[in-house]
Structure formats: C-alpha cells, structure tokens
N, C-alpha and C positions, 0 to 999 in steps of 0.2 A: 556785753555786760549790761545788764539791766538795773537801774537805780533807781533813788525816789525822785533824782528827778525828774524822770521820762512816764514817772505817773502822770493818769491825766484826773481829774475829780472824781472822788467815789471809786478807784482802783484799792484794790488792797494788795498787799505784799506781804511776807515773813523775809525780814533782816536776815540776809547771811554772812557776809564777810566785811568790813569797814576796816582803815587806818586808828588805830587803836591810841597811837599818839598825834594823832591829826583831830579828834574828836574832841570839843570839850566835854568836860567832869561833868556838868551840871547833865548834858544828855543821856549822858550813862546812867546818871543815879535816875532822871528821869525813867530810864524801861528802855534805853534802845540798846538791846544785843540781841548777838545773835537769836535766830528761833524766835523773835516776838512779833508779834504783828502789826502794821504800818498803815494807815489808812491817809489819805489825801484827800482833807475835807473843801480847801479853801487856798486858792493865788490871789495875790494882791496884785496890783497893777505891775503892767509889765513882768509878771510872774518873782517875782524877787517881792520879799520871802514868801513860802511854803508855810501854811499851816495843816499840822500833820494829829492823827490821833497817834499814839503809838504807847501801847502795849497800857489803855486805859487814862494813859497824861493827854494831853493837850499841849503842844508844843508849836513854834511857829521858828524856823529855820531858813539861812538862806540857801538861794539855789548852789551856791560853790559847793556848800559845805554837804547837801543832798547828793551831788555828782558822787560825793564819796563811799555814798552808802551802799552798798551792792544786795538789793534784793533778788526774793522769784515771787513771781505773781499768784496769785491765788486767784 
C-alpha cells in the first residue's frame, strides 16, 4: 500500500481510500478525498510533519496521520 507518506518531494499522488473516521474535518473540507490530487512540496526536520499541496490548499500534516492516506502515484 502506497501512502503520502512514502512520497518523496515533488512526487504527486491521487487520494484513494483513507479511514474516514480516523481523518480530521478540517482536512476534508480542505480537498482531501478521494480522486484529488496530492503533491509533497516540503518535510520539516526529521520528516514530521508533511507539507502537502492537495487538491489547490496548502496543508501541513503529520507523518502518523499521512501513513493513513492510501494513495496511487502519478
């Protein structure tokens, strides 16, 4: 299974399946569902958190919470 976190900079993804009740609200209403696209612009030291483009937002997430996200590469 392939996720965002095993993105590496500048990879891109489309979101396919996540924990629905494991996700918070604010990411959702950000753009992360299924079918949108996931870019991996920027890791902070020691990779924890992830700043992600996805689906036109600008989001910054930690890695736990990326392991959940199941992408496919583009």
């Amino acid at each position: 299974m392939i996720t965002i976190a095993s993105l590496s900079i500048g990879q891109k993804g489309k979101i396919k399946d996540f924990p629905v009740d494991e996700l918070p609200l604010k990411l959702l209403e950000m753009g992360c569902l299924p079918e949108n696209e996931v870019e991996l612009l920027q890791k902070a030291p020691f990779d924890d958190p992830l700043y992600l483009k996805i689906n036109g937002s600008y989001v910054s997430i930690r890695k736990e919470m990326a392991k959940k996200i199941e992408i496919e590469l583009l």
